[in-house]
C-alpha positions in Angstrom: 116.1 101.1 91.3 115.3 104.7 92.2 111.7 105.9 91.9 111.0 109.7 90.8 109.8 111.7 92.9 107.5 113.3 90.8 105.8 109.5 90.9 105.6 109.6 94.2 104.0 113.4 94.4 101.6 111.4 92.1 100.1 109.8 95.6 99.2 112.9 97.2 95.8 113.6 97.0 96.3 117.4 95.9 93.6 120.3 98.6 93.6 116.7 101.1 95.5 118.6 103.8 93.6 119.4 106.4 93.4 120.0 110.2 91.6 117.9 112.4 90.3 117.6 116.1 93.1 115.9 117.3 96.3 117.3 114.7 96.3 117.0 111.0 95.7 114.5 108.0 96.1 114.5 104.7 95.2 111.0 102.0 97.0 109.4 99.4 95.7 107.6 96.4 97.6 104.7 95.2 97.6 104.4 91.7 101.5 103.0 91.2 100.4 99.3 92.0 100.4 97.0 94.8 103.3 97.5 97.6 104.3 96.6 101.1 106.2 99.0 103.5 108.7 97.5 106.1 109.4 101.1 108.1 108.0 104.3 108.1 109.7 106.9 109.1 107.9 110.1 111.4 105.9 112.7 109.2 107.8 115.5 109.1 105.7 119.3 108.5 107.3 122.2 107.8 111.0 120.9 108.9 109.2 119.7 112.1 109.6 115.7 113.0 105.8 114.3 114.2 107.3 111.1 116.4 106.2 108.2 114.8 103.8 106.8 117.8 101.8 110.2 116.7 101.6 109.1 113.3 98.7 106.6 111.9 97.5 105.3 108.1 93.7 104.6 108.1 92.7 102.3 105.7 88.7 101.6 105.6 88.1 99.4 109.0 92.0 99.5 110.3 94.4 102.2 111.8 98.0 101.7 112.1 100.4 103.4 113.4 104.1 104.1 111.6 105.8 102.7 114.7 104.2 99.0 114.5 105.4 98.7 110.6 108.3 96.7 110.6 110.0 93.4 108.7 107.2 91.5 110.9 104.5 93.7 110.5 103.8 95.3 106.9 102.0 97.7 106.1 100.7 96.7 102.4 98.8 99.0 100.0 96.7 97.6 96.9 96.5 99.6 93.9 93.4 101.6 93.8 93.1 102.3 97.3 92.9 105.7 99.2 94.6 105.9 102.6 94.0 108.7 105.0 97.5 109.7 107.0 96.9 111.4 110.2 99.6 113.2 112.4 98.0 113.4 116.5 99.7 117.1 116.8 98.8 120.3 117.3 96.6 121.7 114.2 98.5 123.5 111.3 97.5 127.2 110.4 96.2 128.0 107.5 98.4 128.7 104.5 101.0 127.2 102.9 102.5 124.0 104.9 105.2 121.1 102.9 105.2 117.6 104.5 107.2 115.0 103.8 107.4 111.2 104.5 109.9 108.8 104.2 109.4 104.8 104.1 110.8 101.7 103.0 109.6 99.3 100.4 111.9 96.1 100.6 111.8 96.3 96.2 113.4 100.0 96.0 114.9 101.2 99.4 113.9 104.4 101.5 111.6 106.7 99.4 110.7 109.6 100.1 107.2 111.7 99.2 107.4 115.3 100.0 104.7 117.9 98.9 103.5 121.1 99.7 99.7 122.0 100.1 97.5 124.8 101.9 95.4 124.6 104.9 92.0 125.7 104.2 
């Protein structure tokens, strides 16, 4: 079963992307339902690959980073829940910048969630 992508836009948290002290992070909002990711592929910004040790999901008291998700090792989301996705890289400009990240739920396959936002 393939999932639209304009449902998964639907988990971007639309103004979230922003730069930080040590790259960039942006959150997504999970109001599909429940789901467990079995590999994450590296964040990808502007055509640029982040390398997935760089790349980390932040979920109230636990960071994890894409390259420990595997069969072993979920990553599971609840419905409801915001998660903050942070890329340790340098800082994007301001303006206009599309990201895009690629995972793998073991119920539909690779998805992919691209969107593009501004940098305050």
């Amino acid at each position: 079963m393939k999932v639209p992508a304009f449902l998964l836009r639907r988990l971007y948290v639309p103004g979230s992307l922003r730069t930080t002290d040590q790259g960039w992070e942006f959150t997504l909002r999970n109001s599909l339902g429940s789901g467990e990711a079995v590999a994450l592929e590296p964040l990808v910004v502007d055509g640029e690959a982040v390398p997935a040790e760089s790349c980390f999901f932040h979920l109230e008291d636990t960071t994890v980073p894409f390259s420990g998700v595997d069969d072993e090792h979920r990553f599971g989301l609840a419905a409801g829940k915001d998660i903050v996705v942070s890329a340790t890289a340098p800082g994007l400009a301001p303006g206009s910048h599309t990201v895009v990240m690629a995972f793998t739920v073991p119920a539909f396959g690779r998805l992919e969630l691209a969107f593009t936002d501004d940098v305050a």
